[in-house]
C-alpha positions in Angstrom: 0.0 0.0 0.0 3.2 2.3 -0.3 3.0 5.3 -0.2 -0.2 6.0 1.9 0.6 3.1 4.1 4.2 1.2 5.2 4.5 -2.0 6.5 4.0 -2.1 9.7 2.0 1.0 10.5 -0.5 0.7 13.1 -4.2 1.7 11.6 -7.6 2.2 12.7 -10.8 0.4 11.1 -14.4 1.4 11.8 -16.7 -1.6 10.7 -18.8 -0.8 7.4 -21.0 -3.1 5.3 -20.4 -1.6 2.1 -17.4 0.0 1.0 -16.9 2.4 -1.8 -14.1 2.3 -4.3 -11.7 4.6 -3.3 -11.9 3.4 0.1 -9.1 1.6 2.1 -10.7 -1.5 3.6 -9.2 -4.2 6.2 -10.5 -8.4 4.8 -9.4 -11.4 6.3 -7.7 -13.8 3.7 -7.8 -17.3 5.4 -5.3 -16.9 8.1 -3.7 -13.6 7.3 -5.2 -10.1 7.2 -5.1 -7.7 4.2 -5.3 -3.7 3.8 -5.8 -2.6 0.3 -8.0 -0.1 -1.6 -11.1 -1.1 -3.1 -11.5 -0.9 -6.8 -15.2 -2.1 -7.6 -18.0 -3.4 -5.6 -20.2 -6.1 -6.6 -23.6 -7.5 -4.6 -21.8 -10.3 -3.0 -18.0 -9.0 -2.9 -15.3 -6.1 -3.3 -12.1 -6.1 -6.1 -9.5 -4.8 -4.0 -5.5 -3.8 -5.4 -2.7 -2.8 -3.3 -1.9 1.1 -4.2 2.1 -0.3 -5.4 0.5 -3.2 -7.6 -0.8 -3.2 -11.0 -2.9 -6.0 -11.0 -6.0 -6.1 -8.8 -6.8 -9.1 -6.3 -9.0 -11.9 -6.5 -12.6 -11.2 -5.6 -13.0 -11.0 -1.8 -16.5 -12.4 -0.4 -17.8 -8.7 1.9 -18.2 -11.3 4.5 -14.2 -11.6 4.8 -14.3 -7.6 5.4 -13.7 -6.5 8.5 -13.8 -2.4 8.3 -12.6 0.5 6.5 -9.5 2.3 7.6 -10.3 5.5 9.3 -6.6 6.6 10.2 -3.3 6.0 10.3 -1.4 6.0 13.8 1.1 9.4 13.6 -0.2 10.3 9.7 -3.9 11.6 10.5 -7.0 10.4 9.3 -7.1 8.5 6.2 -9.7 9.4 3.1 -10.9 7.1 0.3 -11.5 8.1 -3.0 -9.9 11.2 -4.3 -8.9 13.0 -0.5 -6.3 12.3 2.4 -3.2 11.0 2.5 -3.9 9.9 -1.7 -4.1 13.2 -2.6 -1.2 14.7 -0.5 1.0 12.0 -2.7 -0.5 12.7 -5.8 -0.2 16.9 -5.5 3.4 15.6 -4.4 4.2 14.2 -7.3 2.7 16.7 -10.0 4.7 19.4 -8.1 8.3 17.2 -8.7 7.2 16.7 -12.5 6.3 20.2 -12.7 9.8 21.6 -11.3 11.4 19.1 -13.7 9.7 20.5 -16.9 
């Protein structure tokens, strides 16, 4: 999930029954849990994709999720969609591209 999130960082999850892409969600995956973004939402299950992949994960069943990340211990609260810490990276990087041009 690099940049918004490092391995290891602590977050917070609120429960939700239906995220919305854009949104950072928490799923169990048999024995381990997962934290990636959510790409599309289907009746029975989410497409979710890790912000430093390309290729988006298997299906998850919404019964496997177990919230949406709300904040990030020491970063603030954390938005889906097109605010928080996403945006902060994005207006980051159009600023470096810009001072290269």
């Amino acid at each position: 999930m690099a940049p918004t999130l490092a391995p290891g960082d602590l977050v917070r999850v609120e429960p939700t029954r239906v995220p919305t892409p854009g949104d950072v969600v928490t799923f169990s995956l048999g024995r381990d849990v997962v934290t990636h973004r959510v790409v599309k939402v289907t009746r029975d299950s989410i497409v979710c994709r890790g912000d430093n992949r390309r290729a988006a994960d298997p299906p998850v069943p919404l019964a496997a999720l177990i919230g949406r990340v709300v904040e990030v211990a020491g970063k603030g609260p954390l938005r889906g969609g097109r605010g928080g810490l996403w945006s902060a990276s994005a207006r980051r990087f159009a600023r470096r591209v810009r001072a290269r041009l």
